[in-house]
N, C-alpha and C positions, 0 to 999 in steps of 0.2 A: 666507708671507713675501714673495710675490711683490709685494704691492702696498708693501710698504716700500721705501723708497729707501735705507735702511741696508744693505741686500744687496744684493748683485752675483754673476749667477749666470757660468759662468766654461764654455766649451769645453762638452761634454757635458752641462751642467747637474747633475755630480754631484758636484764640488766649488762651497760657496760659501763665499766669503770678507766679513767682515763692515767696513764703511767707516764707521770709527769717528766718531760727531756730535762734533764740536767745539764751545766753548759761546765767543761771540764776548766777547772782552774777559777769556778765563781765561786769562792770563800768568803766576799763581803761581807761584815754584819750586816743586818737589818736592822734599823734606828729609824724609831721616829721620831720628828723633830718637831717643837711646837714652832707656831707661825712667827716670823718675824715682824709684820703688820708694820712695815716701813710706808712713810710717806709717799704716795703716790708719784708727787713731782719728782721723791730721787730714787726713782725707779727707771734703771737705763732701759731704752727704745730696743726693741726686737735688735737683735745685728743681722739684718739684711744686706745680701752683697751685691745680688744682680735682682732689679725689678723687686718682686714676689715672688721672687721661684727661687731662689737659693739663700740659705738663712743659716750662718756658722752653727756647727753644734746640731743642724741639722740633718735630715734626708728627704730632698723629693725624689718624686719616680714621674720620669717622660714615659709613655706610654704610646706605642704607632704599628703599623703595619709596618709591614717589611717593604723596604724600596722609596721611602716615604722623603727620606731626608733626613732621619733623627740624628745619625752621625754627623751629618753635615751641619746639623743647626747646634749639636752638644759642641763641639770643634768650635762653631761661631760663637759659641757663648763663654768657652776657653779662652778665645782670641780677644773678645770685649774683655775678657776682667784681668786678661795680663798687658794689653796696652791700653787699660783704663778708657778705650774710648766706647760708646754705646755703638755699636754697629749695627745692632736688630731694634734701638727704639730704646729699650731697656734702661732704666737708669741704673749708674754705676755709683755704687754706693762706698767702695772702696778698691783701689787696685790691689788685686793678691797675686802671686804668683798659682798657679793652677797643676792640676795635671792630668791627664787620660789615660786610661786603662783600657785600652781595647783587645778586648779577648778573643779577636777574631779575626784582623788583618793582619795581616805581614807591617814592619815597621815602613817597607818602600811605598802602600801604598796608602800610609798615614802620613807619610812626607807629600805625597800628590795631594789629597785631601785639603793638608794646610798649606801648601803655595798657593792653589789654587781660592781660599778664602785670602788668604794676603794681596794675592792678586787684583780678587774681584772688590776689595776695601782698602787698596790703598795702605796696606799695613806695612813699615817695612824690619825690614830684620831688627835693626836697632830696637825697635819698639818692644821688643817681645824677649830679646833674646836672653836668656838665663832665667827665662819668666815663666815657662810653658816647659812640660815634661812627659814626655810622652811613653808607653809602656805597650810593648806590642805580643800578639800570639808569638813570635820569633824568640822570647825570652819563657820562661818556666811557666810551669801551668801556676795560676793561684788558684787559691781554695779558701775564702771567705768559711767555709761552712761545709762539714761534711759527717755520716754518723760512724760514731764507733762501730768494731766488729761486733758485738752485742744488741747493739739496732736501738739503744734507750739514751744514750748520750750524744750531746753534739757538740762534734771537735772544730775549732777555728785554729785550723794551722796557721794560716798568713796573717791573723789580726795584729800580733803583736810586731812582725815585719812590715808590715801595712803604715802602721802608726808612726814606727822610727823613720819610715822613709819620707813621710807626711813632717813629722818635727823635723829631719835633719835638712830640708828643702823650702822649710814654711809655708809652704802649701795651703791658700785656703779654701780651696775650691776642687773637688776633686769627681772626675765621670769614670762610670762603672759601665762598661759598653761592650757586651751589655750583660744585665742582671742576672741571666742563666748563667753564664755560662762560669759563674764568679762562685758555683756552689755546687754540691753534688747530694742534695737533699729529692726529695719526694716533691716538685713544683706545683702537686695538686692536692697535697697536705698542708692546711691551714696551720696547724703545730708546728709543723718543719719550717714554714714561709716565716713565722710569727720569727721565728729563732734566727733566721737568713736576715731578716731584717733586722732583728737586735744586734746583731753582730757589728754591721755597716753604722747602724745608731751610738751603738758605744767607740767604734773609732770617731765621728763626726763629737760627740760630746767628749771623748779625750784629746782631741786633738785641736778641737774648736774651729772645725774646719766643715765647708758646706758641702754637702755630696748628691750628687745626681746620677740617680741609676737609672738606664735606660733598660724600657722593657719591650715583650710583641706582646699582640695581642693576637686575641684567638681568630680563625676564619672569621668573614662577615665584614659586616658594617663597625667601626671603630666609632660610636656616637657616643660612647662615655667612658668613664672609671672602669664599670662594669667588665667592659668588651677585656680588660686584661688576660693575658693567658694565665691559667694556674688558679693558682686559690686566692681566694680574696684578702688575704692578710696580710702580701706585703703592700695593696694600693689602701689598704687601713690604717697600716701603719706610718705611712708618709704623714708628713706635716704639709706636705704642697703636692699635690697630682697636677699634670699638663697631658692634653692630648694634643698630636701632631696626627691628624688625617687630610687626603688629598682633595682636592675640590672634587666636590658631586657632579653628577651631568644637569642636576637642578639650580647648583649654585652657579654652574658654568652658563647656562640658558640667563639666569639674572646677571649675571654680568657681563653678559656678550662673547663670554671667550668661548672659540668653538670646540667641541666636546672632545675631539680628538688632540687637544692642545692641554685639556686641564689636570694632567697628569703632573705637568709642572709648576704646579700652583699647590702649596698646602696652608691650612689652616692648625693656627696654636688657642686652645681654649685650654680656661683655667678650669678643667672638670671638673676638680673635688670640691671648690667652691660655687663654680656656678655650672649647672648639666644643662641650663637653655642654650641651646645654638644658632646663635645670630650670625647668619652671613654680614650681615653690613656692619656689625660689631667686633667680630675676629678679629685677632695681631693674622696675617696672610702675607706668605713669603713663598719668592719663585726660587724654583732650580734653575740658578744660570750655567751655560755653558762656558769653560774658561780654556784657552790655552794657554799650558803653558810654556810651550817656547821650548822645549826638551826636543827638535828632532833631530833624527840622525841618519846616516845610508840608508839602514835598515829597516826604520821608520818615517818616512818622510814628514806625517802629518806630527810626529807627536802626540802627545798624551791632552787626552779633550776631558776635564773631570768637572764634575754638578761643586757648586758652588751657591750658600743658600743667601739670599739678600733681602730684606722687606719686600713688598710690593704692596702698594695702594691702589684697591679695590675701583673701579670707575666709578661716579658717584649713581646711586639709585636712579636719578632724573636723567642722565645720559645726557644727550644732547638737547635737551628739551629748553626751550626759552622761557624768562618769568610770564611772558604774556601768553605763550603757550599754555602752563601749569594753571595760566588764573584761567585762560579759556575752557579750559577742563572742568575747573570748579568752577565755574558759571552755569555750566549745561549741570553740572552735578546739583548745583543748587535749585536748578527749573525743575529737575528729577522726570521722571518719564513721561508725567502727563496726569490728569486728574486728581494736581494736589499727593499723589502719590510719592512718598522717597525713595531713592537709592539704597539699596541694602548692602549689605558689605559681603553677609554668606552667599553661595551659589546656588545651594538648596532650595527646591520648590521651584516659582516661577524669575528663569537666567534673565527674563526681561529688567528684571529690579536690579542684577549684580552692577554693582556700579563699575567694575574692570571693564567691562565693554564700553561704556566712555571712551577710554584711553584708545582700544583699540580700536573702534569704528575712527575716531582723530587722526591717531599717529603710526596704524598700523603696529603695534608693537605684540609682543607676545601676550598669552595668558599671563605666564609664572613674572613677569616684567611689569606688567599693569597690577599685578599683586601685590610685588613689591612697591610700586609707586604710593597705591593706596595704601598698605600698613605703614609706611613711612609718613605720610601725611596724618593717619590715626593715632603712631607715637608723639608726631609732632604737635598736636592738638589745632591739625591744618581741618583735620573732619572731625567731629563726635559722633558718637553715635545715641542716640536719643527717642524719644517715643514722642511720639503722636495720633492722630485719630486719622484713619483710613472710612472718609465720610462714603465710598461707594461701596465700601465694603462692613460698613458701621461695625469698628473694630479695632481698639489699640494694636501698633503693632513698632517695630524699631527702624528707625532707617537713619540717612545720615548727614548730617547738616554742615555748612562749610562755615567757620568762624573766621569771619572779614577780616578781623584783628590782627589775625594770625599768617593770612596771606601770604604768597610769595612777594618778595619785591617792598610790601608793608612797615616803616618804618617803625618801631616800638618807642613810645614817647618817653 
């Protein structure tokens, strides 16, 4: 905390006292108001506009590595909600016109960008056109947030530019692309983040408009909310967090794409809501390659640019047939021998794992036979259950195949 100017260390330096940021031009009263305790039924529904992830009056924050796709899917998510169609899956809850703020490319190659999603979906000009607004580094720097020469106050030059440009456009959907560079605060001071965020929050509840700021995250693995760069108070302060990271070399082993290929594959979890990371559950969308038909003397090939599109995961069982999948749980049900079950862990004696099943059968991988078996576990295709291990006289757990439940098994 020493390099914040929000703190002030005091005598011994073992009391500190915190010197609250003031936001220039916040003169509101402060009123409390008693409840109004209206009837539940006429209580209007959230205004949600795209899926769960953007909500008027709101702010989420996408959060990715660098190189990942995040402009390219922010762009796709511009493109569904100004020609009202779902192009990523997403339900469209209302057509708004949009706009994007990209604070780091040149305008010509946020025009490549969007032909090439138009391209890869079919969208045509008609559809979008006077819909979508685009804002590029080529035009003035904005400044969402930044501190007075005194170091204790924080000034938002462009907020009220921001808002008129939002009302005179109608705007309901609006990307911050991305979050740094929208501010000239302390990004690893929680005080400063808090304020960076109120900022963006009071244009989306003045304007009643949904906003999505795109963020990086720090080195590393990008496995949740956490991994965001900076301090933790602008991913607090979102109403919807999303993470965009690129398929593992483990996800890529389970579903067969070879490892050198899974760079174009990324994965969308709703982090702030749910931190489990199920491959076979993910929204999963490839980088396509598009041209777009721009060449010239000079350039023969033209311009080749990533374009983001759903992709549907191959399913868990692969190629595997229903009499296949029940052969497997046949021999699983015999279990190794002596009245002994199949285990599910690896731990201890690898004779009991029941993934070598699969692979002694079908040749398939470890991380593949794993997934076959958790997937039969979720499906209640195995349980796992306890019994008497009579040559070992000893409870212990293993794992039973419910007939009911079968592959191929009709449900009455």
């Amino acid at each position: 905390m020493a390099d914040d100017p929000s703190w002030d260390e005091h005598d011994k330096g073992v009391v500190k006292s915190r010197k609250p940021f003031t936001v220039v031009g916040d003169n509101t009263p402060l009123l409390f108001r008693p409840a109004r305790l209206p009837d539940p039924e006429t209580i209007q529904p959230r205004p949600w506009l795209y899926g769960t992830q953007l909500l008027r009056g709101y702010v989420s924050v996408l959060v990715a590595p660098g190189g990942v796709g995040k402009t390219g899917y922010a762009m796709g998510v511009a493109l569904s909600l100004a020609s009202g169609r779902p192009l990523f899956g997403e339900k469209i809850f209302e057509r708004v016109n949009v706009a994007v703020l990209n604070l780091e490319d040149p305008m010509d190659e946020l025009d490549r960008r969007l032909a090439a999603l138009m391209i890869r979906h079919q969208v045509r000009r008609n559809d979008v056109d006077g819909r979508i607004y685009l804002y590029s580094s080529d035009d003035r720097r904005l400044t969402i947030a930044t501190l007075s020469t005194d170091g204790f106050e924080i000034v938002c030059p462009d907020e009220q530019a921001i808002i008129r440009e939002i009302q005179a456009h109608e705007i309901g959907a609006l990307v911050i692309d991305p979050f740094a560079e929208s501010h000239d605060l302390e990004e690893n001071s929680n005080p400063q983040m808090v304020q960076a965020a109120a900022a963006w929050r009071r244009i989306a509840r003045a304007t009643n408009c949904a906003i999505l700021l795109l963020h990086h995250v720090r080195k590393g693995v990008a496995s949740d909310m956490d991994a965001a760069r900076g301090a933790k108070a602008l991913t607090d302060s979102a109403r919807v967090g999303i993470l965009l990271s690129t398929m593992t070399a483990d996800e890529a082993e389970e579903f067969g794409i070879p490892v050198e290929d899974r760079a174009i594959y990324v994965r969308l979890d709703d982090a702030k809501s749910n931190m489990a990371r199920k491959a076979a559950t993910a929204r999963w969308f490839e980088l396509e390659t598009i041209e777009l038909g721009n060449a010239t003397d000079a350039y023969p090939s033209g311009d080749r640019v990533a374009a983001v599109s759903r992709w549907q995961p191959p399913s868990v069982m692969g190629e595997l047939t229903i009499q296949q999948c029940n052969d497997a749980l046949d021999e699983i049900a015999r279990g190794p021998g002596d009245g002994v079950r199949y285990g599910h862990g690896r731990s201890g004696n690898t004779t009991r794992w029941v993934g070598q099943v699969l692979i002694d059968l079908f040749a398939v991988s470890d991380k593949r036979a794993t997934s076959i078996i958790n997937s039969w576990i979720r499906n209640g295709v195995l349980e796992v259950r306890s019994y008497t291990d009579k040559a070992q006289r000893k409870d212990r757990s293993g794992l039973f195949v419910v007939d009911a439940k079968r592959p191929g098994v009709k449900v009455s």
